[in-house]
ZAVEX-379881 format. One line per field, with one value per atom (N, C-alpha, C): residue number from 1; atom name; x, y, z. Coordinates in steps of 0.1 Angstrom, whole numbers, always signed. Each point is the difference from the previous one (the first is absolute). Layout:
<rs>
seq <- NUM|...
atom <- CA|...
xx <- X|...
yy <- Y|...
zz <- Z|...
</rs>
This chain:
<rs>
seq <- 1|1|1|2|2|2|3|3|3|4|4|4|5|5|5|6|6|6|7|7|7|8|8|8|9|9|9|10|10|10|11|11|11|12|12|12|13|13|13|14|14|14|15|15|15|16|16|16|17|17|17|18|18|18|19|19|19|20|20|20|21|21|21|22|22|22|23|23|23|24|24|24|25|25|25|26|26|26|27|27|27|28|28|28|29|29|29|30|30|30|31|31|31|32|32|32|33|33|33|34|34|34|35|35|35|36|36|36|37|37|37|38|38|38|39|39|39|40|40|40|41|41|41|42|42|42|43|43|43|44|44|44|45|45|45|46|46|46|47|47|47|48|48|48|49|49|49|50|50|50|51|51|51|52|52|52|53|53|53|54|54|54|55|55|55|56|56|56|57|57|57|58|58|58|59|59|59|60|60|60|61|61|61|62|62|62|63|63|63|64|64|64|65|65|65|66|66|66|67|67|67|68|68|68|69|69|69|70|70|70|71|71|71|72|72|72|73|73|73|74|74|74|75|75|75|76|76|76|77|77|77|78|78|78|79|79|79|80|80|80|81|81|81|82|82|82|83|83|83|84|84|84|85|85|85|86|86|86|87|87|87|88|88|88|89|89|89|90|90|90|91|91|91|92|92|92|93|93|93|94|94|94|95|95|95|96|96|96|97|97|97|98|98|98|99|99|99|100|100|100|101|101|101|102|102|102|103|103|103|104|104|104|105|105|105|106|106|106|107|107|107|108|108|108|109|109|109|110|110|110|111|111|111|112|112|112|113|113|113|114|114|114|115|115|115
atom <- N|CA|C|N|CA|C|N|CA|C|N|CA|C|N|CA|C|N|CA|C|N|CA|C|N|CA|C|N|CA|C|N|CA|C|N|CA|C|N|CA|C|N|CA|C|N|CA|C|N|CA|C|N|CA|C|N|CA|C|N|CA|C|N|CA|C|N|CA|C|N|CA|C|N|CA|C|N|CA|C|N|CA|C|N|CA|C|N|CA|C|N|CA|C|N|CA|C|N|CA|C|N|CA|C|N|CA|C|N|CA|C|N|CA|C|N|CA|C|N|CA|C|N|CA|C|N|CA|C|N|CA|C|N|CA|C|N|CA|C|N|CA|C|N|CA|C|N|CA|C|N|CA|C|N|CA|C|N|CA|C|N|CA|C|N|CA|C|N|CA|C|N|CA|C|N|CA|C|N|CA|C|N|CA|C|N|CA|C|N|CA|C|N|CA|C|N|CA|C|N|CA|C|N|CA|C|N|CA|C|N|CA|C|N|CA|C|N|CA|C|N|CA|C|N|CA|C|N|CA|C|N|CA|C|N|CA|C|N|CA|C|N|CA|C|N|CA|C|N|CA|C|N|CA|C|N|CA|C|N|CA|C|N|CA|C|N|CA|C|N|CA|C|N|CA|C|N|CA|C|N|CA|C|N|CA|C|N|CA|C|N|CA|C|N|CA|C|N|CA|C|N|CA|C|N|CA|C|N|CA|C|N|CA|C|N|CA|C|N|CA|C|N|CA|C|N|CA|C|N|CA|C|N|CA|C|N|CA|C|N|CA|C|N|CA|C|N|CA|C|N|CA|C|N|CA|C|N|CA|C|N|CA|C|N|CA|C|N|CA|C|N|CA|C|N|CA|C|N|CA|C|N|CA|C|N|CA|C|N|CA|C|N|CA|C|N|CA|C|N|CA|C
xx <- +412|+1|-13|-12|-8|-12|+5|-8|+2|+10|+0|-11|+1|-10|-3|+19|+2|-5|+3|-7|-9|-11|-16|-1|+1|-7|+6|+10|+4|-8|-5|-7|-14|-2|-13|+0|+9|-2|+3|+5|+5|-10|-9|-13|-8|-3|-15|+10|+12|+6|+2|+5|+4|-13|-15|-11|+1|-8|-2|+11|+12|+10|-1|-2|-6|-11|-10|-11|+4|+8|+4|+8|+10|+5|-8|-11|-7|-9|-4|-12|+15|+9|+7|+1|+4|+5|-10|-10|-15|+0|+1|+1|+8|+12|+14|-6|-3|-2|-11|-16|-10|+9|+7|+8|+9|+11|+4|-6|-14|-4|-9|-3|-6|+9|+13|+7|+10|-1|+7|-6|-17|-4|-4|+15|+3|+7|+0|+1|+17|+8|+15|+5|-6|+3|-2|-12|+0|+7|+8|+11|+9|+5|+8|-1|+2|-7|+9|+4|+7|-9|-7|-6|+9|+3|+9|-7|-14|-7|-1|+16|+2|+12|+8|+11|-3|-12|-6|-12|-7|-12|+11|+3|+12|+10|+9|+18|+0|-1|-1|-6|-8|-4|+6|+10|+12|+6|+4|+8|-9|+4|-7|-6|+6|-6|-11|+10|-4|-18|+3|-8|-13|+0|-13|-13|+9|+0|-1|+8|+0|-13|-10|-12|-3|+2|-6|+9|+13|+9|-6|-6|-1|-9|-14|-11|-2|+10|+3|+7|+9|+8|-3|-13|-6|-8|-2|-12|-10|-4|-15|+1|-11|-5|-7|+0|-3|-4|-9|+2|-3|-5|+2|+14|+6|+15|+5|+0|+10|-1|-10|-6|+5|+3|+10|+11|+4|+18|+0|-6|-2|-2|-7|-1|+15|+5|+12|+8|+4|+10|-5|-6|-5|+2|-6|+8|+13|+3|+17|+10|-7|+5|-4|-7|-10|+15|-2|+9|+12|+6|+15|+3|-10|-6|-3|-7|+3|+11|+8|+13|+12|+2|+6|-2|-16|-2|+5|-2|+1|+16|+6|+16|+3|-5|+4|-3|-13|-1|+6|+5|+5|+12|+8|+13|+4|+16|+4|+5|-7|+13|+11|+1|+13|+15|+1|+11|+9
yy <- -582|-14|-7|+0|+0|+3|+10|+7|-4|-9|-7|-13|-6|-9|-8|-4|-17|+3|+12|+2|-2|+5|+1|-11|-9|-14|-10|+2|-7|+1|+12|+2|-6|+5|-7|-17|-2|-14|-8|+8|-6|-1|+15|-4|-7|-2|-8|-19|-3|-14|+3|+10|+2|-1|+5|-4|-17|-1|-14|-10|+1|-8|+0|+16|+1|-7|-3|-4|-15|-6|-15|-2|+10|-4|+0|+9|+2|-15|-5|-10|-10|-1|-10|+0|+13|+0|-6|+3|-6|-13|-6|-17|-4|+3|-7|+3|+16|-1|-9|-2|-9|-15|-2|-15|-3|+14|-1|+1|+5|-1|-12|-7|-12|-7|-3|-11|+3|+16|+4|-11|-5|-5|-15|-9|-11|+1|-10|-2|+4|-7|-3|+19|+4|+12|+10|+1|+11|+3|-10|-1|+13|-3|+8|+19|+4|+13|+12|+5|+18|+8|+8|+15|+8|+2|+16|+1|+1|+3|+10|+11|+5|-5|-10|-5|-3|-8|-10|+7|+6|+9|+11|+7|+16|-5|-7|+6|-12|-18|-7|+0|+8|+5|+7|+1|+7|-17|-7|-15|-5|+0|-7|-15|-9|-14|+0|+4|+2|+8|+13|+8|-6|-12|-6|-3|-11|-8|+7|+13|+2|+6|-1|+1|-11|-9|-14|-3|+2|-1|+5|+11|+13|-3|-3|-8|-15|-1|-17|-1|+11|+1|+11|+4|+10|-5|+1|-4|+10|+9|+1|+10|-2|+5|+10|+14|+9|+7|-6|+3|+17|+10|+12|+6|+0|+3|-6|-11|-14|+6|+3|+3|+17|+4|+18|-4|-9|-3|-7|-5|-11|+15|+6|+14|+6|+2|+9|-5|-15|-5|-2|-3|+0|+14|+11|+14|-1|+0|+1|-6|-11|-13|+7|+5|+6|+12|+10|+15|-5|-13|-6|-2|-10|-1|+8|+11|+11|+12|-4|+8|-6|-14|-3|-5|+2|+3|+10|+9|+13|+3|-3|-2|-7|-11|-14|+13|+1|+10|+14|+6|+11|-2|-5|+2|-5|+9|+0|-12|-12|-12|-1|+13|+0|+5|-8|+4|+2
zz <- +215|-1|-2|+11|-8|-7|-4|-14|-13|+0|-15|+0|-11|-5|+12|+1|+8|+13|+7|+12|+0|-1|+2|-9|-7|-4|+12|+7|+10|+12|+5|+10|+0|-15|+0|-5|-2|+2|+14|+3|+14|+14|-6|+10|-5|-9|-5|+4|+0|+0|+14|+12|+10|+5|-2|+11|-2|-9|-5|+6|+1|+11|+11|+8|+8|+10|-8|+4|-2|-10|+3|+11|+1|+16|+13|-2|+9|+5|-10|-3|+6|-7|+6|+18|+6|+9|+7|+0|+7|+0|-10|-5|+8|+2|+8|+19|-4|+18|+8|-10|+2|+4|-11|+1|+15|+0|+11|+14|-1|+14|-1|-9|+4|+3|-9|+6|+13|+6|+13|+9|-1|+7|+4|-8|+4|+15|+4|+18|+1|-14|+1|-4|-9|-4|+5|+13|+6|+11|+9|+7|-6|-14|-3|-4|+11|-3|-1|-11|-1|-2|+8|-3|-1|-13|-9|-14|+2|-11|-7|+2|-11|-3|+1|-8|-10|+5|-13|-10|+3|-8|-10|+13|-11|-4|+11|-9|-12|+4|-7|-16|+2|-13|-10|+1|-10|-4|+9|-7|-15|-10|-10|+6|+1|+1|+13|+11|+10|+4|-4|+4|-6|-8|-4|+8|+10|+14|+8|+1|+13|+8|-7|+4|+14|-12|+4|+12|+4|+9|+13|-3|+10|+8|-10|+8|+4|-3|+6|+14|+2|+9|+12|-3|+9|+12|+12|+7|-2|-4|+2|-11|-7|-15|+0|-3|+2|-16|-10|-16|+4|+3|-8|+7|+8|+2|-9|+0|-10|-13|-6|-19|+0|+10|+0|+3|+5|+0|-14|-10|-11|-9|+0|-10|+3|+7|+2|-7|+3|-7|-16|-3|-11|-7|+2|-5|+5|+9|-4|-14|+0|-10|-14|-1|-13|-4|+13|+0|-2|+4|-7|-9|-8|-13|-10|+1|-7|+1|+14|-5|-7|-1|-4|-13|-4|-17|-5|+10|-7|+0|+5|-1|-13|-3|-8|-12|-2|-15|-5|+12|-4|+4|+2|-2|-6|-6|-17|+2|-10|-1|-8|-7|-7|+5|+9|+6|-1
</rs>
């Protein structure tokens, strides 16, 4: 399967567009969590507090709309900020999201659509 053409020009395109996304989700997730811990630290917002910072860093990160935000959620809703734990739960999900994404490419292109 992939020893023909379409395989290996798939793979390789998939890593050189898969880091490069990669590293935009990454750069994003930083952006949203900076945001969400500055604005955690309005007087009204920090009252409200869920520590399950892996709901929000890992699993949420499969939701398309969602898992955008849920950075920004996570550190908004956290009491105490802890960035190199926080940016290893933000890498994990982030590979996960990537290994979803590439399985479900690799699904989408190799199966027969002539059904």
């Amino acid at each position: 399967m992939f020893f023909n053409g379409k395989g290996v020009y798939f793979l390789l395109e998939y890593g050189a567009g898969g880091l490069y996304f990669f590293c935009l989700l990454m750069l994003n997730s930083i952006i949203f969590y900076t945001l969400g811990t500055l604005v955690g630290v309005i007087p009204g917002i920090s009252k409200l507090i869920y520590n399950n910072k892996n709901l929000f860093y890992i699993y949420l990160k499969i939701i398309p709309f969602l898992g955008t935000f849920s950075v920004f959620f996570g550190a908004l809703l956290s009491s105490k900020v802890n960035f190199i734990n926080d940016l290893k739960k933000i890498f994990i999900g982030n590979v996960l999201f990537m290994l979803l994404t590439f399985i479900v490419a690799l699904i989408y292109n190799f199966v027969d659509k002539n059904y």
